[in-house]
C-alpha positions in Angstrom: -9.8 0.9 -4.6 -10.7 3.9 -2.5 -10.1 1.8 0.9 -6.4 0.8 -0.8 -5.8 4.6 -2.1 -6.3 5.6 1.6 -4.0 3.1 3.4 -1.6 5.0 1.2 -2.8 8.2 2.0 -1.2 7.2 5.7 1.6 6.1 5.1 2.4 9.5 3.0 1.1 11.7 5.7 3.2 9.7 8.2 6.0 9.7 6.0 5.9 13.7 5.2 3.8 14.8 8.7 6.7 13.2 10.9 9.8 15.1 9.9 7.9 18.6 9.5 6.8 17.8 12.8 10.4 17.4 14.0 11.6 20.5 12.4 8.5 22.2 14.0 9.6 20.8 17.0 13.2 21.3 17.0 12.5 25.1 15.9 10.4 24.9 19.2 12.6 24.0 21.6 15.7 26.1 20.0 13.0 29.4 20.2 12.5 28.3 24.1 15.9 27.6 25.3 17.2 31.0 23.3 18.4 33.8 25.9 16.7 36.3 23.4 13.4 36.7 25.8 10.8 37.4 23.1 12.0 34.6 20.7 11.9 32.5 24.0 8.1 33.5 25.1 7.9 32.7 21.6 8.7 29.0 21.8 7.0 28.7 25.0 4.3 30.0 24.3 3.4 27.6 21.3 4.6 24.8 22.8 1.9 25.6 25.7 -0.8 27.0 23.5 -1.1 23.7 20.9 -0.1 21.6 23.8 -2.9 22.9 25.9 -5.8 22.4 23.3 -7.5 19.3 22.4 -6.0 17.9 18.9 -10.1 17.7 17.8 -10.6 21.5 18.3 -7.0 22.1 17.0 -8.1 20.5 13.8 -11.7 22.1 13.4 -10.6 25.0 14.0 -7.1 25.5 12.8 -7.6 24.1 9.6 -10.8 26.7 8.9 -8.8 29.8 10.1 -5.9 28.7 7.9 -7.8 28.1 4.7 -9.7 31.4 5.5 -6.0 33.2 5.9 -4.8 32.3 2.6 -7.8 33.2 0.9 -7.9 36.6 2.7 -4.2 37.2 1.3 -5.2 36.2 -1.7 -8.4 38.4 -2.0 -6.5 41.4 -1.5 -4.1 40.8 -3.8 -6.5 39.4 -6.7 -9.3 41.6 -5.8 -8.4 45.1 -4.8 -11.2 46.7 -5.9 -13.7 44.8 -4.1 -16.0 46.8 -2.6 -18.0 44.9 0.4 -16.5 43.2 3.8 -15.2 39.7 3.5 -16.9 39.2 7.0 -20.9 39.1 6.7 -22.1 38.7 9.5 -21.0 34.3 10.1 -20.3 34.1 6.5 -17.1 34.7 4.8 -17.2 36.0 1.7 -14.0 36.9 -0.6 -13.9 36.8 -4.6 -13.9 33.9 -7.0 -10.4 34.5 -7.9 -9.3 33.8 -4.5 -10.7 30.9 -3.7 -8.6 27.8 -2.8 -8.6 26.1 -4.6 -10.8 27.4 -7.8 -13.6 25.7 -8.2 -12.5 24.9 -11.8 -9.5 22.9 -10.5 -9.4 19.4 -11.2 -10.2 17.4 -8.0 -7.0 16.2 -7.8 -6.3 19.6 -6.9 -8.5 19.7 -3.7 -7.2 16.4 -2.8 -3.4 17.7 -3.0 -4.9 20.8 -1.2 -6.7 19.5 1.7 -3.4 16.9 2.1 -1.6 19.9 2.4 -3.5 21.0 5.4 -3.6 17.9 6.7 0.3 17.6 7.1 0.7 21.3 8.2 -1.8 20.7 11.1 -0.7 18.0 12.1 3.0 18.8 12.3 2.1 21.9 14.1 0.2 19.9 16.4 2.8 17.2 17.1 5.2 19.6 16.4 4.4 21.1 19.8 4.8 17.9 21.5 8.3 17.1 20.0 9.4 20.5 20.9 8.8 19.8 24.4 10.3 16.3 24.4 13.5 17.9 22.6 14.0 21.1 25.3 14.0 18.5 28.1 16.4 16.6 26.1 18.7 19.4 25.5 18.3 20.4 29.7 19.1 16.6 30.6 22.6 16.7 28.6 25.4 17.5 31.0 26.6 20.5 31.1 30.0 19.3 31.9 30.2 18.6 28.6 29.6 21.8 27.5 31.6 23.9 29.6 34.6 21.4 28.7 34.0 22.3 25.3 34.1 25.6 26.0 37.3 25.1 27.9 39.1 23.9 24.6 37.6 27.2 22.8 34.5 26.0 21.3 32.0 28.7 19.9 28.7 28.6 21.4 27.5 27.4 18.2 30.2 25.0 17.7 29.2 23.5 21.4 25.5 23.5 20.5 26.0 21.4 16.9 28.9 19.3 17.9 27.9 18.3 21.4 24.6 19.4 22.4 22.5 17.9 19.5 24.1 14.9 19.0 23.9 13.5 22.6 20.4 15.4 23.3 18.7 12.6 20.9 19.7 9.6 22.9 17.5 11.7 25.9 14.7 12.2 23.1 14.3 8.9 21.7 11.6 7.7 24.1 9.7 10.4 24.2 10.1 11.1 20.4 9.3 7.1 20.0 5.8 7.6 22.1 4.9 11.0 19.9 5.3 8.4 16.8 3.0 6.2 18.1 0.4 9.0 19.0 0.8 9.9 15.5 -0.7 6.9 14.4 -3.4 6.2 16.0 -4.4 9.7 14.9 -4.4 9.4 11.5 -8.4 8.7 11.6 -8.6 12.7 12.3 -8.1 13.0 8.8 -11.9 12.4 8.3 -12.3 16.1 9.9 -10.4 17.8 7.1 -12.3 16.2 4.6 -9.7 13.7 3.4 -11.3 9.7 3.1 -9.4 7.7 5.6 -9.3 4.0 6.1 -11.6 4.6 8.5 -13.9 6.0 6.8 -13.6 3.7 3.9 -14.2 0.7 6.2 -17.1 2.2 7.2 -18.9 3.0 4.0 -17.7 -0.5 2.6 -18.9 -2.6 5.6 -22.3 -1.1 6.0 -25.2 -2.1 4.5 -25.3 -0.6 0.8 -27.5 -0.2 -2.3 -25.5 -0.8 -5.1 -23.3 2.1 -4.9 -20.2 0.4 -4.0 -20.7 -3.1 -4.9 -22.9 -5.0 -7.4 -25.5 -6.6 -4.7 -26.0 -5.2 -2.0 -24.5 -7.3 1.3 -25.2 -7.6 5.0 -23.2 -5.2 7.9 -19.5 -6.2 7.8 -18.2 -3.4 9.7 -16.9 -5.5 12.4 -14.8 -7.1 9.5 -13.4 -4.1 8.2 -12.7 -2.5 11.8 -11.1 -6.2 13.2 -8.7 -5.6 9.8 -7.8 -1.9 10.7 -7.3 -3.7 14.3 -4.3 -6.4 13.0 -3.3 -3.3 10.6 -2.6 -0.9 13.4 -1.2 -3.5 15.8 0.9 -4.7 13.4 2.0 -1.3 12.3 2.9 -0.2 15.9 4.7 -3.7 16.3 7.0 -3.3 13.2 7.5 0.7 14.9 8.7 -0.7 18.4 11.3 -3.0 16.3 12.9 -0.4 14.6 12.8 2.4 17.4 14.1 0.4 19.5 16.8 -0.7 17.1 17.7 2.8 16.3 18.0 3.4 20.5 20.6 0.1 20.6 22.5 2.2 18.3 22.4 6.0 19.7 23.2 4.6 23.5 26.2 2.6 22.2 29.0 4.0 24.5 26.8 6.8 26.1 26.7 7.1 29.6 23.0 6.4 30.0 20.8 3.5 31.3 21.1 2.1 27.9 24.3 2.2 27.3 25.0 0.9 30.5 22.9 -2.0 29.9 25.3 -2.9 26.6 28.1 -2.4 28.6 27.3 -4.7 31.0 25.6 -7.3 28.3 28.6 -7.5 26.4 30.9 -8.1 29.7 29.2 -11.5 30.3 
């Protein structure tokens, strides 16, 4: 039951991870594009900084300074009287109250918790990426456009929401479609934030066990359980392709692009 709780646990993360990610991103490339320069180092500078680290490091180390930053807040708000330094030497130490969660909780608790870090490093992460994708998006729409909306007596803000973001996606699609891919093959990093992937349920279930996991024990079938991850991944990419490239059909309809060139041109035969 644990390996078919944690094909779950992917989809969910997918599900939630993905449109944070795109809100991190579109924040991103907003912040970078702004002609306010410190919001715009801003933007830049995240989108080089998460862009520039290894997702592994990101996630061992992010996820530990996090945890370690809400538990500082908390320890000073829940423990104001405390008396020694939270940093001892390499240990960190803050008050029982602060902890997160309490060791009391129920586990479903620290389940919901490290899920919870899971999808904010990751959307942070890929996040980065999007924003990147999405500022060359927004750069490769023509500013004809704009300046003819501007002609009619369109707002900057009007120009940005009504023209701008609605043609940028069709330039953001590809590279949005690739991030979503890269999203999936890295849902095994879960395992470094403590959460029990398919990965490592296949794994513990394929490998030689006592009777821990199943009544006898049974020889290695980890090349079982990894070939099924195999068709599972393929076929979850595959189903991915069919739909992106179902929703790019749509977005290029009528756009003066490669794609929509290529309907145009279909459709005249």
């Amino acid at each position: 039951m644990g390996l078919y709780w944690s094909v779950g646990t992917v989809f969910v993360l997918l599900a939630v991870a993905a449109p944070v990610a795109l809100m991190f991103g579109f924040g991103g490339a907003v912040a970078a594009r702004s002609h306010f320069r410190p919001l715009s180092w801003l933007g830049k500078g995240y989108i080089a900084v998460v862009r520039g680290v290894p997702d592994i490091a990101f996630f061992m180390f992010f996820v530990i300074a996090l945890d370690q930053l809400f538990e500082t807040v908390r320890h000073y708000i829940k423990c104001p009287d405390w008396d020694k330094p939270i940093r001892q030497g390499s240990d960190f130490v803050v008050c029982a109250a602060a902890k997160l969660p309490l060791s009391s909780s129920p586990q479903s608790v620290h389940e919901i918790y490290a899920f919870f870090l899971a999808v904010l490093t990751f959307a942070l992460v890929f996040g980065a990426f999007s924003a990147n994708v999405i500022y060359g998006a927004m750069r490769a729409v023509p500013r004809g456009q704009i300046e003819t909306g501007e002609a009619y007596g369109m707002s900057h803000t009007q120009t940005f929401w009504r023209i701008l973001v609605p043609q940028m996606w069709v330039y953001a699609l590809p590279g949005l479609s690739n991030l979503w891919m890269v999203l999936i093959k890295a849902t095994p990093l879960l395992f470094l934030l403590g959460i029990k992937d398919i990965v490592y349920w296949a794994k513990e279930l394929g490998g030689i066990k006592t009777p821990q996991f199943t009544e006898y024990p049974h020889p290695d079938w980890r090349m079982w359980y990894f070939l099924a991850l195999l068709v599972f991944y393929l076929c979850f990419t595959k189903v991915s392709e069919f739909v992106l490239a179902k929703l790019m059909r749509k977005l290029t309809k009528g756009q003066a692009t490669m794609g929509g060139e290529a309907q145009r041109k279909a459709g005249a035969k």
